[in-house]
Backbone as XML, in Angstrom:
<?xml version="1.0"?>
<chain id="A" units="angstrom">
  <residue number="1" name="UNK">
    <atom name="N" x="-13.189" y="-5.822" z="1.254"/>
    <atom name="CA" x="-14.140" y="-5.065" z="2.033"/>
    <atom name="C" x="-13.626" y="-4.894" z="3.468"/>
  </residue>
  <residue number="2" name="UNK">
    <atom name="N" x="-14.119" y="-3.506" z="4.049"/>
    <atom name="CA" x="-13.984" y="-3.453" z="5.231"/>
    <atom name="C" x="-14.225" y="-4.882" z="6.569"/>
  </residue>
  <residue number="3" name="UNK">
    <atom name="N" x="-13.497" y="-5.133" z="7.171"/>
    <atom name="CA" x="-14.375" y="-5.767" z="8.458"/>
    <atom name="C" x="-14.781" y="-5.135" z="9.422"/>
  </residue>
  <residue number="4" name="UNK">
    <atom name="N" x="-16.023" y="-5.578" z="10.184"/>
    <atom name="CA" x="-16.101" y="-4.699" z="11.295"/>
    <atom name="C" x="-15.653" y="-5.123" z="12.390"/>
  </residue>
  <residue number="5" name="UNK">
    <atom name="N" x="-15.451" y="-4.016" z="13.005"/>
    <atom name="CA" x="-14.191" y="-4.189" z="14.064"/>
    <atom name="C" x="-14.927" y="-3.995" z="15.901"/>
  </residue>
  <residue number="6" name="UNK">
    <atom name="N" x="-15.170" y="-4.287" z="16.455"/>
    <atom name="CA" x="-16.118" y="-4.002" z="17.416"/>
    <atom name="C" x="-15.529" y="-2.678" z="18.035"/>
  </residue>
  <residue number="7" name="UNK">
    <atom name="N" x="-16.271" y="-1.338" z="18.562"/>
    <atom name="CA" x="-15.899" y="-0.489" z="18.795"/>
    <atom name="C" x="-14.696" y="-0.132" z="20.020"/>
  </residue>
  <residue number="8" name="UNK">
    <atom name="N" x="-14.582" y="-1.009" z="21.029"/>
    <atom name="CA" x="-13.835" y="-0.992" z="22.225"/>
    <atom name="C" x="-12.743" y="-1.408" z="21.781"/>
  </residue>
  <residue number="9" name="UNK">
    <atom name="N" x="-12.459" y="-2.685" z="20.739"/>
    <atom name="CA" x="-10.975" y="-3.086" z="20.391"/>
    <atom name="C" x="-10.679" y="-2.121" z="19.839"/>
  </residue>
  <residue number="10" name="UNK">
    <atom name="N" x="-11.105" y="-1.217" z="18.631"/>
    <atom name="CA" x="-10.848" y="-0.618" z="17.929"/>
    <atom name="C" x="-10.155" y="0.869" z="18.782"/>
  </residue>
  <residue number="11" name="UNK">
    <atom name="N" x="-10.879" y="1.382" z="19.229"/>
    <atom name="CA" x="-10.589" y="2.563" z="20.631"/>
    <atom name="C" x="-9.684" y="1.948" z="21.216"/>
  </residue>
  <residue number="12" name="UNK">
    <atom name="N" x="-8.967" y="0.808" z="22.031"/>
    <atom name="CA" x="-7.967" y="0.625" z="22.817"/>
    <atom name="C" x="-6.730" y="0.499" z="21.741"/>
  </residue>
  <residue number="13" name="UNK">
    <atom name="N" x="-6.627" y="-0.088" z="21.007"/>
    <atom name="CA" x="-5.435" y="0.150" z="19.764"/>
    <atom name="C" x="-5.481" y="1.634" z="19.346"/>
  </residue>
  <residue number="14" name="UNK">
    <atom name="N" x="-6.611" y="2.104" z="18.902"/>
    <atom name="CA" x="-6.451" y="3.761" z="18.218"/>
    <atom name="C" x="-5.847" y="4.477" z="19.567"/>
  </residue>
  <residue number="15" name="UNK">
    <atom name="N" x="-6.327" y="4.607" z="20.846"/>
    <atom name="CA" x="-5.667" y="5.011" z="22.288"/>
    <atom name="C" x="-4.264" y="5.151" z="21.653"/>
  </residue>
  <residue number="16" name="UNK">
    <atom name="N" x="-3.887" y="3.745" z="21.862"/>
    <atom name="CA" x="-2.526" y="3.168" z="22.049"/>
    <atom name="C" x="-1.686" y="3.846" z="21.353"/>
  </residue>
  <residue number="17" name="UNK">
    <atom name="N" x="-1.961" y="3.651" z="19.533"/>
    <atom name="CA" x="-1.283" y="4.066" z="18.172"/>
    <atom name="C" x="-1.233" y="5.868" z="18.899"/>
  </residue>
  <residue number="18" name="UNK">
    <atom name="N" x="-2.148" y="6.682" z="19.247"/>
    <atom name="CA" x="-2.031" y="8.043" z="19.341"/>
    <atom name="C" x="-1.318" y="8.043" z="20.277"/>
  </residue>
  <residue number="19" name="UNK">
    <atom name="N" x="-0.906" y="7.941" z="21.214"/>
    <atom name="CA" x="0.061" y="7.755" z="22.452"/>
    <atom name="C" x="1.319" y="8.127" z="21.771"/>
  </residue>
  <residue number="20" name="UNK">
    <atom name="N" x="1.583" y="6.402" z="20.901"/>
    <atom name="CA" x="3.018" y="5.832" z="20.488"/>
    <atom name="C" x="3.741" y="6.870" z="19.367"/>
  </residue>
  <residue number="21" name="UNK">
    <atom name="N" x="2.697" y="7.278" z="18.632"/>
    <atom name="CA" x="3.244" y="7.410" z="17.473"/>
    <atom name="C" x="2.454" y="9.572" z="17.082"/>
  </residue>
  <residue number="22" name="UNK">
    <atom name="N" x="3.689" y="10.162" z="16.635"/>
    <atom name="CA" x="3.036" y="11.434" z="16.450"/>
    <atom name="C" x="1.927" y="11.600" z="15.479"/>
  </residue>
  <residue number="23" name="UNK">
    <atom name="N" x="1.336" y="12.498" z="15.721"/>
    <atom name="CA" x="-0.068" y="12.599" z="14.843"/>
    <atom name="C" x="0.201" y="13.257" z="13.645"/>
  </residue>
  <residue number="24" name="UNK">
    <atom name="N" x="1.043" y="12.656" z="12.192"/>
    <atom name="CA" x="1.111" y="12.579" z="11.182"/>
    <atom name="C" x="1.097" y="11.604" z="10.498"/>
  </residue>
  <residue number="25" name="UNK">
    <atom name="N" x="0.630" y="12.087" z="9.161"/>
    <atom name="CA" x="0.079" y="10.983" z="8.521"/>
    <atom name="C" x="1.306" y="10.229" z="7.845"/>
  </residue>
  <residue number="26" name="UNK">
    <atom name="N" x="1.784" y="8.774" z="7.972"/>
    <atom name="CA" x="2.601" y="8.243" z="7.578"/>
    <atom name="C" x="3.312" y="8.399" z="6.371"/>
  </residue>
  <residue number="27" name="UNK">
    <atom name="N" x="2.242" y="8.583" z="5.309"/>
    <atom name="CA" x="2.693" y="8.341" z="3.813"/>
    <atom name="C" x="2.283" y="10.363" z="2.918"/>
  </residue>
  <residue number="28" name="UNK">
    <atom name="N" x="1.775" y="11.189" z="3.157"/>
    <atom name="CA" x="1.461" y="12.236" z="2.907"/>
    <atom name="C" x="2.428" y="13.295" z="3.854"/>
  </residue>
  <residue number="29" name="UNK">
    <atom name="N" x="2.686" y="12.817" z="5.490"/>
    <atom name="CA" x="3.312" y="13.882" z="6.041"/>
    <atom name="C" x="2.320" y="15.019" z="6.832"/>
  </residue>
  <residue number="30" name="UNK">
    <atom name="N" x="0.959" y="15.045" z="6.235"/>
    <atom name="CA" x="-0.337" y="15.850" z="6.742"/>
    <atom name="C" x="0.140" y="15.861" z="8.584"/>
  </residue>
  <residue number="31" name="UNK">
    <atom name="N" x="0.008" y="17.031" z="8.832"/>
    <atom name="CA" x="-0.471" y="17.227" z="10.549"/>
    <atom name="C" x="-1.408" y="17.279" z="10.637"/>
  </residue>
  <residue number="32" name="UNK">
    <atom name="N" x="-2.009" y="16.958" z="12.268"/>
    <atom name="CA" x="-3.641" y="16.563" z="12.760"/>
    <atom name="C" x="-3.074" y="17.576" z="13.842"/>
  </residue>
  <residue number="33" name="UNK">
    <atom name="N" x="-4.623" y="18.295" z="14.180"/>
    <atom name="CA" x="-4.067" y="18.786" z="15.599"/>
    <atom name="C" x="-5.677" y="18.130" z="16.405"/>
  </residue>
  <residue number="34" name="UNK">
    <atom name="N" x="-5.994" y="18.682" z="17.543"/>
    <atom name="CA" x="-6.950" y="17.964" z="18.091"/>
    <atom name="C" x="-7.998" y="18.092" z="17.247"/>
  </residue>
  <residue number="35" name="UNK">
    <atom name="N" x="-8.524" y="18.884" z="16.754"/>
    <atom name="CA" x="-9.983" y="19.279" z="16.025"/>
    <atom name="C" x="-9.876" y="18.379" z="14.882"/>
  </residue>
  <residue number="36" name="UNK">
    <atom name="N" x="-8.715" y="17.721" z="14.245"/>
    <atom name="CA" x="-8.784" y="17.392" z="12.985"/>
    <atom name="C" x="-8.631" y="15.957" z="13.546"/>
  </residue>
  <residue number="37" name="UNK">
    <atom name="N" x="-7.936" y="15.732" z="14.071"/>
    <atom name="CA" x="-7.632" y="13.879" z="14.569"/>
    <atom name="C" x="-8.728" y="12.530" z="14.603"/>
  </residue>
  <residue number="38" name="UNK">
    <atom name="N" x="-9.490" y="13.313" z="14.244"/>
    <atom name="CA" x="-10.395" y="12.344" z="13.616"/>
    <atom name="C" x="-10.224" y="11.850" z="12.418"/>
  </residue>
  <residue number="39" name="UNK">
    <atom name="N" x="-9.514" y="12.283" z="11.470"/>
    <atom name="CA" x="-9.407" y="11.959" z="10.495"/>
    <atom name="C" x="-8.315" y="11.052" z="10.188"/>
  </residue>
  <residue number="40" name="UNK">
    <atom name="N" x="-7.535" y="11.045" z="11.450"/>
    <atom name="CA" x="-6.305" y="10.426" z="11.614"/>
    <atom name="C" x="-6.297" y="8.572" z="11.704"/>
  </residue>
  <residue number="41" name="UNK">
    <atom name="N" x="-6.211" y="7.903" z="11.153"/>
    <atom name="CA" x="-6.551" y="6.247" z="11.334"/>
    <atom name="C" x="-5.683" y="5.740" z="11.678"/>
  </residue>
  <residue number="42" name="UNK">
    <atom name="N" x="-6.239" y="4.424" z="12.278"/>
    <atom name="CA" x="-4.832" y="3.459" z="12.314"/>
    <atom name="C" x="-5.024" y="2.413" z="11.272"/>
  </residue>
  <residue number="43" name="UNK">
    <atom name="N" x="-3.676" y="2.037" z="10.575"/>
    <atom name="CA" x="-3.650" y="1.282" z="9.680"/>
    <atom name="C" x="-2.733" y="0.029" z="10.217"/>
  </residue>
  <residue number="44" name="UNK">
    <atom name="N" x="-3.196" y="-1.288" z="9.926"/>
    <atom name="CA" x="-2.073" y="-2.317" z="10.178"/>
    <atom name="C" x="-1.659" y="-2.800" z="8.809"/>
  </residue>
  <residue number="45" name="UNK">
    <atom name="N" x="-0.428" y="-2.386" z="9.019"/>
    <atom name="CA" x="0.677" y="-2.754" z="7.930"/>
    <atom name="C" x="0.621" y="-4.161" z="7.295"/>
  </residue>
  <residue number="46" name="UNK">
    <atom name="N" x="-0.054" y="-4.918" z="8.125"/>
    <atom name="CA" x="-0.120" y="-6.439" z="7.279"/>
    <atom name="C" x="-1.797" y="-6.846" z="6.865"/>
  </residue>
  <residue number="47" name="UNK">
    <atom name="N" x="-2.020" y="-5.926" z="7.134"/>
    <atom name="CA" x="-3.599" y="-6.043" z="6.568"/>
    <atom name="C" x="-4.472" y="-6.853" z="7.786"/>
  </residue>
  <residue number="48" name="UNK">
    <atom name="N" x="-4.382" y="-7.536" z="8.792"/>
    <atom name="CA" x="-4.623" y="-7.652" z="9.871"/>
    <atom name="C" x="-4.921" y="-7.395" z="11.045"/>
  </residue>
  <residue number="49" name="UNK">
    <atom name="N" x="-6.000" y="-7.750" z="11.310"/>
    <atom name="CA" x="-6.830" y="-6.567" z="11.871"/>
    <atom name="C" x="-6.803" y="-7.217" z="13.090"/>
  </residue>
  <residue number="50" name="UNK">
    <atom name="N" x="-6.138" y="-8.339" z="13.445"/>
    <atom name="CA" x="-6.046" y="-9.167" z="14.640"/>
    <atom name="C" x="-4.720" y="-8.933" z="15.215"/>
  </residue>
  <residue number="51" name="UNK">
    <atom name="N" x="-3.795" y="-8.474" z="14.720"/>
    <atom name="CA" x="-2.498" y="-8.287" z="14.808"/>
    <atom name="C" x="-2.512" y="-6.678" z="15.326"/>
  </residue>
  <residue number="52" name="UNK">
    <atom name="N" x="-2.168" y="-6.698" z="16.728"/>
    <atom name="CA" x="-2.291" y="-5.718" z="17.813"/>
    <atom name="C" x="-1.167" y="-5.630" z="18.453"/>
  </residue>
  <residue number="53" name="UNK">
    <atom name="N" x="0.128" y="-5.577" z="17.781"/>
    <atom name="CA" x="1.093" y="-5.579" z="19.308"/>
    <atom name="C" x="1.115" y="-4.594" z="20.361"/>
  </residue>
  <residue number="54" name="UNK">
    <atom name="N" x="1.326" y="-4.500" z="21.562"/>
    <atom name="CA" x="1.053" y="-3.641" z="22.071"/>
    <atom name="C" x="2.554" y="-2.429" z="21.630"/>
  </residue>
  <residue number="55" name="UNK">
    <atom name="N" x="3.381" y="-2.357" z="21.169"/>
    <atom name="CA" x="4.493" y="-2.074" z="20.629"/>
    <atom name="C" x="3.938" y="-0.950" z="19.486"/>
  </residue>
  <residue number="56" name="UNK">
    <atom name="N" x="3.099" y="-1.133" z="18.471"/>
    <atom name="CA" x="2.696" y="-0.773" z="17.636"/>
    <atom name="C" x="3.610" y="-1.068" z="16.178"/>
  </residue>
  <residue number="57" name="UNK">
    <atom name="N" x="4.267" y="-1.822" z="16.381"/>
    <atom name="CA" x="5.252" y="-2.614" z="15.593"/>
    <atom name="C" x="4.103" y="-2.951" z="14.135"/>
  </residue>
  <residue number="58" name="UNK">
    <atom name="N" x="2.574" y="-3.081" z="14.263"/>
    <atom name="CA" x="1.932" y="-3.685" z="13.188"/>
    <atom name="C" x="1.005" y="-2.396" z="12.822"/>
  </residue>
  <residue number="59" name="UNK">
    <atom name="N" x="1.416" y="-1.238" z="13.374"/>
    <atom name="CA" x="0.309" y="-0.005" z="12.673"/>
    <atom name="C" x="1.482" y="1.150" z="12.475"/>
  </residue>
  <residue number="60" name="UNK">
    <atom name="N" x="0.137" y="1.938" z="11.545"/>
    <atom name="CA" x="1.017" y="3.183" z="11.122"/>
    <atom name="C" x="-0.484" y="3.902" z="10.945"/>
  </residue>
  <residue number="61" name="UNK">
    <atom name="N" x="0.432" y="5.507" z="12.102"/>
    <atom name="CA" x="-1.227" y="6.264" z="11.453"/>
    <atom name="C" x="-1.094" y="7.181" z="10.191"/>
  </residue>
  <residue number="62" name="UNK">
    <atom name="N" x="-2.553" y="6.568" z="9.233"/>
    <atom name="CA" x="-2.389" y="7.857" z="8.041"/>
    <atom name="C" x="-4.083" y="8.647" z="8.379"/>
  </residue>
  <residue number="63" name="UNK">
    <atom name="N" x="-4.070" y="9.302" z="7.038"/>
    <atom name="CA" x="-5.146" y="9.783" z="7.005"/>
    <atom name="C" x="-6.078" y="9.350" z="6.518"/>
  </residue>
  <residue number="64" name="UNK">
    <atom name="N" x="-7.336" y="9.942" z="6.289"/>
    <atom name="CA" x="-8.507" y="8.592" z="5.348"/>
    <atom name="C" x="-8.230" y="8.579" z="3.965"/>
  </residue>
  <residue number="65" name="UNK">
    <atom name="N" x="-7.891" y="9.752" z="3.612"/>
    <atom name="CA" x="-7.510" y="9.538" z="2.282"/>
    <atom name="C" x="-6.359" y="8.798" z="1.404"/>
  </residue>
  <residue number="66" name="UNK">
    <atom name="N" x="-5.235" y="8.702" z="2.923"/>
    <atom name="CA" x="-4.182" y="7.341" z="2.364"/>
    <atom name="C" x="-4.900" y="6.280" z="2.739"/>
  </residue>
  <residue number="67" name="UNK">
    <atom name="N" x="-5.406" y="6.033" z="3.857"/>
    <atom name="CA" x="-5.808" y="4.904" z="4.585"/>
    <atom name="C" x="-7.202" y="4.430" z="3.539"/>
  </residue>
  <residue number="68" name="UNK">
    <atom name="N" x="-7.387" y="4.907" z="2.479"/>
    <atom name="CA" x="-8.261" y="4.558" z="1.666"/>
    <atom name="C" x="-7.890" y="4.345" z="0.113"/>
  </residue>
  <residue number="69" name="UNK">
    <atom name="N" x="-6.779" y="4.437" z="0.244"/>
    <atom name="CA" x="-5.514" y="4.670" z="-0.983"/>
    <atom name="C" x="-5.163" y="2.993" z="-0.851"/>
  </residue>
  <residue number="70" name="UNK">
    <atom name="N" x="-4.361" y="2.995" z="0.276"/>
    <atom name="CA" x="-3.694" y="1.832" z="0.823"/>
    <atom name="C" x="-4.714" y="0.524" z="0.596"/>
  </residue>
  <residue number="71" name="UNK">
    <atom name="N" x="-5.787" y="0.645" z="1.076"/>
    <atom name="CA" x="-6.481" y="-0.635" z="0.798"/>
    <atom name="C" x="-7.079" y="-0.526" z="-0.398"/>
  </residue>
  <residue number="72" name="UNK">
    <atom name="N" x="-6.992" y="0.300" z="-1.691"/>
    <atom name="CA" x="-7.774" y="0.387" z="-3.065"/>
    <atom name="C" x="-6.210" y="-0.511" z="-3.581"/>
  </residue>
  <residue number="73" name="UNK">
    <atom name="N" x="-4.881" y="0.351" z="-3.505"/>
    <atom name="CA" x="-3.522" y="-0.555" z="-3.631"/>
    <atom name="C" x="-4.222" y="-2.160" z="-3.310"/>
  </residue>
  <residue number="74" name="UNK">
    <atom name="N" x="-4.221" y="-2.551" z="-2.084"/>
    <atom name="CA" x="-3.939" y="-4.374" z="-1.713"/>
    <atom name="C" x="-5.126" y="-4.764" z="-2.637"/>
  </residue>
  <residue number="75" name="UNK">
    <atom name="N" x="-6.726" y="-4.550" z="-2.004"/>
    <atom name="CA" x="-7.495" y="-4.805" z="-2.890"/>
    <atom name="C" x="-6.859" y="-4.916" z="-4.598"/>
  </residue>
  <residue number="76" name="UNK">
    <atom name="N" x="-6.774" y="-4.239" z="-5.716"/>
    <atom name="CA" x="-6.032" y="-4.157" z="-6.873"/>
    <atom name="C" x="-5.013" y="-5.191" z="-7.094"/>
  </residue>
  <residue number="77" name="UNK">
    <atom name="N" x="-3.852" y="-5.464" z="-6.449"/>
    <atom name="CA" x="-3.098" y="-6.208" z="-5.850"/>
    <atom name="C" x="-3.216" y="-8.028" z="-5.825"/>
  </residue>
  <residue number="78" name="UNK">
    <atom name="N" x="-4.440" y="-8.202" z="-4.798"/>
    <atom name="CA" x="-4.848" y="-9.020" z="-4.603"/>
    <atom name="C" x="-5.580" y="-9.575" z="-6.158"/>
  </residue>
  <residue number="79" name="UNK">
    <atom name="N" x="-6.535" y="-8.984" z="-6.522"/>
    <atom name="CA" x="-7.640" y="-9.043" z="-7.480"/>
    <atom name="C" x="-6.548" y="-9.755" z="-8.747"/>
  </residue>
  <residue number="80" name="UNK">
    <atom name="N" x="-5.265" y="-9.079" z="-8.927"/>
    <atom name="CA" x="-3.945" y="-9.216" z="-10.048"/>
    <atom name="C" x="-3.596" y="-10.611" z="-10.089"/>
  </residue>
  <residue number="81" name="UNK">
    <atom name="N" x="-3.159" y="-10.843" z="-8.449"/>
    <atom name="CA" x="-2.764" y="-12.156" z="-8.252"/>
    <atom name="C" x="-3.427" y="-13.238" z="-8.363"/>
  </residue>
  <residue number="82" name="UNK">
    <atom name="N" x="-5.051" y="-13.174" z="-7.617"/>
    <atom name="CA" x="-5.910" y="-13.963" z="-7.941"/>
    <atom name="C" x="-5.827" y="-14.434" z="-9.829"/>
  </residue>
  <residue number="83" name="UNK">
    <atom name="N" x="-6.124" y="-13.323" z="-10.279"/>
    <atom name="CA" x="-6.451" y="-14.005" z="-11.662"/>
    <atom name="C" x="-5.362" y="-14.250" z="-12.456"/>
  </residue>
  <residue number="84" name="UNK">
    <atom name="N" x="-4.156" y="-13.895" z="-12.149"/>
    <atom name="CA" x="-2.721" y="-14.675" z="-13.265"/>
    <atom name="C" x="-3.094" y="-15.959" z="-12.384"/>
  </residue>
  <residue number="85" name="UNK">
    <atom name="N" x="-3.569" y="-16.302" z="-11.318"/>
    <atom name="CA" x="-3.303" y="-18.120" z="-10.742"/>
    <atom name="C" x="-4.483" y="-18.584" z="-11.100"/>
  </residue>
  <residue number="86" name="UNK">
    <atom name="N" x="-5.704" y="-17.594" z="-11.993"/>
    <atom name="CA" x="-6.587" y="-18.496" z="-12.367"/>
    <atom name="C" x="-6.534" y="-19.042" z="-13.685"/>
  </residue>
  <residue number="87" name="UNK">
    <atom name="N" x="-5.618" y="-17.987" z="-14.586"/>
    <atom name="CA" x="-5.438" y="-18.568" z="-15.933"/>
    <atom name="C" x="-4.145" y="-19.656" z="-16.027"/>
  </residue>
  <residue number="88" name="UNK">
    <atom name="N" x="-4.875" y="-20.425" z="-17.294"/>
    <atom name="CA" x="-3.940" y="-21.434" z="-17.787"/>
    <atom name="C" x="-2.941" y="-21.330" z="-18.161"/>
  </residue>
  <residue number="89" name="UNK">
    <atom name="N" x="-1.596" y="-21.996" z="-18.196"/>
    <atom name="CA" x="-0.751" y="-21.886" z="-18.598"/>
    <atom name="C" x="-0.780" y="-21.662" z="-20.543"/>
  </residue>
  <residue number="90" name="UNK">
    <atom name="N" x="-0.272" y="-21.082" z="-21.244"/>
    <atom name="CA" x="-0.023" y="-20.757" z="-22.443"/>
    <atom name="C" x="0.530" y="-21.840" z="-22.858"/>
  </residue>
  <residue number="91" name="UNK">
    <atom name="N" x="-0.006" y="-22.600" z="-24.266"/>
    <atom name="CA" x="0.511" y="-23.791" z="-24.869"/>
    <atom name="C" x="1.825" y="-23.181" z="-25.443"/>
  </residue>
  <residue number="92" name="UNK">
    <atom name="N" x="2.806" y="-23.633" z="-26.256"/>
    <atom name="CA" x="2.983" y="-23.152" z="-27.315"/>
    <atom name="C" x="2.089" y="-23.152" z="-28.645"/>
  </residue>
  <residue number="93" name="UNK">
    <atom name="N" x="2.600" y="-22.444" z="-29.422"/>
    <atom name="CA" x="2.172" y="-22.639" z="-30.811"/>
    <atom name="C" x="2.347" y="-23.307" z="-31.691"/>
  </residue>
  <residue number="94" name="UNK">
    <atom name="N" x="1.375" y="-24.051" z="-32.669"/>
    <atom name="CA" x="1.735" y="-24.660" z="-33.623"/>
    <atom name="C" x="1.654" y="-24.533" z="-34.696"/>
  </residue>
  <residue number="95" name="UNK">
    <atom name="N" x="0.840" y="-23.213" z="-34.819"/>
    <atom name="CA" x="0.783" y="-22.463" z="-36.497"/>
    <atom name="C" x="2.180" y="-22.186" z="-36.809"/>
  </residue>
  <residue number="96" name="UNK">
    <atom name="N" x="3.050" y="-22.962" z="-38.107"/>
    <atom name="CA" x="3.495" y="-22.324" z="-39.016"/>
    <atom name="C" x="3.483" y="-21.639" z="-40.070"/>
  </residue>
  <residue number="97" name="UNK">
    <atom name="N" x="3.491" y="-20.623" z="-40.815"/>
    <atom name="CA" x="2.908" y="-19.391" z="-41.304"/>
    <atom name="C" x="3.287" y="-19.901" z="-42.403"/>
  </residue>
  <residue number="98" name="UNK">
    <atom name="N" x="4.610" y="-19.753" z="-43.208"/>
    <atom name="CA" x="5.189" y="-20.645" z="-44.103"/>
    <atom name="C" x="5.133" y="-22.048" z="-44.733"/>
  </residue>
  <residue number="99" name="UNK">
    <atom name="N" x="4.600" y="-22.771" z="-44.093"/>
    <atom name="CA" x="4.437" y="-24.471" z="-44.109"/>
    <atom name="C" x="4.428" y="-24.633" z="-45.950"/>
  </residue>
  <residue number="100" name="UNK">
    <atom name="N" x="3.505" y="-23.412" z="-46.039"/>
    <atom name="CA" x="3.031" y="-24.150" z="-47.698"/>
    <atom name="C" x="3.449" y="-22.967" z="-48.246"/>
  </residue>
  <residue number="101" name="UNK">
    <atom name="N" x="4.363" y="-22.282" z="-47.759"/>
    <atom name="CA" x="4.747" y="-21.138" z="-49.088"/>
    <atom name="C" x="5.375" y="-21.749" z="-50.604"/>
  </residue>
  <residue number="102" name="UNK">
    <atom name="N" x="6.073" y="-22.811" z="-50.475"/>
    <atom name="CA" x="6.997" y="-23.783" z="-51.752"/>
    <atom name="C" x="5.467" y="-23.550" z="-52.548"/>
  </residue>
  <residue number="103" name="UNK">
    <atom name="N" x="4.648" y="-24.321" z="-51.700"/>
    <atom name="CA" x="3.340" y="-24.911" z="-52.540"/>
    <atom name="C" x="2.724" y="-23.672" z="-53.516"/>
  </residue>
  <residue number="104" name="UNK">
    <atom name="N" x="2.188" y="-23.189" z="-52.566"/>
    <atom name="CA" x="1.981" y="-21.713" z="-53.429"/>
    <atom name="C" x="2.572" y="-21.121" z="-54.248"/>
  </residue>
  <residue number="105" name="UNK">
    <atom name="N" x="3.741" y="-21.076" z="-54.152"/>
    <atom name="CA" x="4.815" y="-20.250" z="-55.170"/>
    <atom name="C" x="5.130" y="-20.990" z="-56.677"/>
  </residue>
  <residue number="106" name="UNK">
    <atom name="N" x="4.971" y="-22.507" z="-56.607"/>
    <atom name="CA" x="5.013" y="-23.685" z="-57.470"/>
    <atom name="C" x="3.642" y="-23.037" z="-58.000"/>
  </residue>
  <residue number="107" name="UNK">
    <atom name="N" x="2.516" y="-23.016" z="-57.308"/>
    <atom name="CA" x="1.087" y="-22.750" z="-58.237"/>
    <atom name="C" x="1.053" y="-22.017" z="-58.818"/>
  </residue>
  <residue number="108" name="UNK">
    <atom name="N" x="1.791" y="-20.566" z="-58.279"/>
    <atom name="CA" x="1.664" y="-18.851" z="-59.419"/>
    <atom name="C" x="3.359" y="-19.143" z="-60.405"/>
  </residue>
  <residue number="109" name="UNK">
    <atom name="N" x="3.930" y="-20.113" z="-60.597"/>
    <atom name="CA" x="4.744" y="-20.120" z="-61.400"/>
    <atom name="C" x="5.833" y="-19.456" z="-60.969"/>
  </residue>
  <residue number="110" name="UNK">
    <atom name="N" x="5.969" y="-18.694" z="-59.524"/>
    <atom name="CA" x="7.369" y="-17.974" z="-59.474"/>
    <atom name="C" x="8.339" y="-18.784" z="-58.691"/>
  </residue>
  <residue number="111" name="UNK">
    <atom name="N" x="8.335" y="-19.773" z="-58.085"/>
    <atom name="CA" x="9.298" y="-21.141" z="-57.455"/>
    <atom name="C" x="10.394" y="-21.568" z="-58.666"/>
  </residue>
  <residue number="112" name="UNK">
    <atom name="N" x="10.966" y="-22.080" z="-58.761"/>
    <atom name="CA" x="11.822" y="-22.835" z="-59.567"/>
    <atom name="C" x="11.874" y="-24.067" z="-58.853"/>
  </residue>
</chain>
C-alpha cells in the first residue's frame, strides 16, 4: 500500500526531481509538457520513501501509469517471496509404485 507522504516533503523532492531530471517518463519515453506534468511522478528506485538524496541518485520520473505498473511489479514480487519462505521444505518420497509388482504377478499366474 501506498504511504502517506506529508505534502511539503513530497513538493520539495518532486521540485528537486523536475529541476534534475527531463520531463520524460523513465520506462515508456512519454513527454510531459506543462499542462500535462501532473501526471509526471517521482518514483524512488528502492522503494523508499525516506531515501531523498539531494542528487536524485534514488528517483526516476515516470508516469502514473508506470509509476503504478512499478509498484503492482514489487507488490507481486514481494507477495512470491513471502510465500516460497512460508512453505515447507518438500520431504522426499516414499511411495514405491512397484514394491509388490512380483506379488501380484505370482497371484494372476504370469511371474515365473
Amino acid at each position: 500500500m501506498a504511504r502517506s507522504i506529508p505534502p511539503h516533503r513530497e513538493q520539495t523532492y518532486r521540485t528537486l526531481a523536475l529541476k534534475l531530471f527531463p520531463w520524460v517518463c523513465a520506462q515508456c519515453g512519454r513527454d510531459f509538457d506543462g499542462k500535462k506534468l501532473n501526471q509526471l511522478t517521482v518514483h524512488h528506485k528502492d522503494h523508499n520513501h525516506d531515501n531523498n538524496p539531494p542528487d536524485g541518485s534514488n528517483w526516476e520520473l515516470l508516469c502514473l501509469y508506470c509509476h503504478d505498473n512499478e509498484h503492482q511489479r514489487y507488490l507481486v514480487a514481494d507477495q512470491l517471496s513471502n510465500t516460497a519462505r512460508s512453505r515447507e521444505p518438500e520431504r522426499p518420497s516414499t511411495f514405491t509404485p512397484f514394491a509388490n509388482l512380483a506379488d501380484l504377478l505370482k497371484r494372476k499366474g504370469l511371474a515365473k
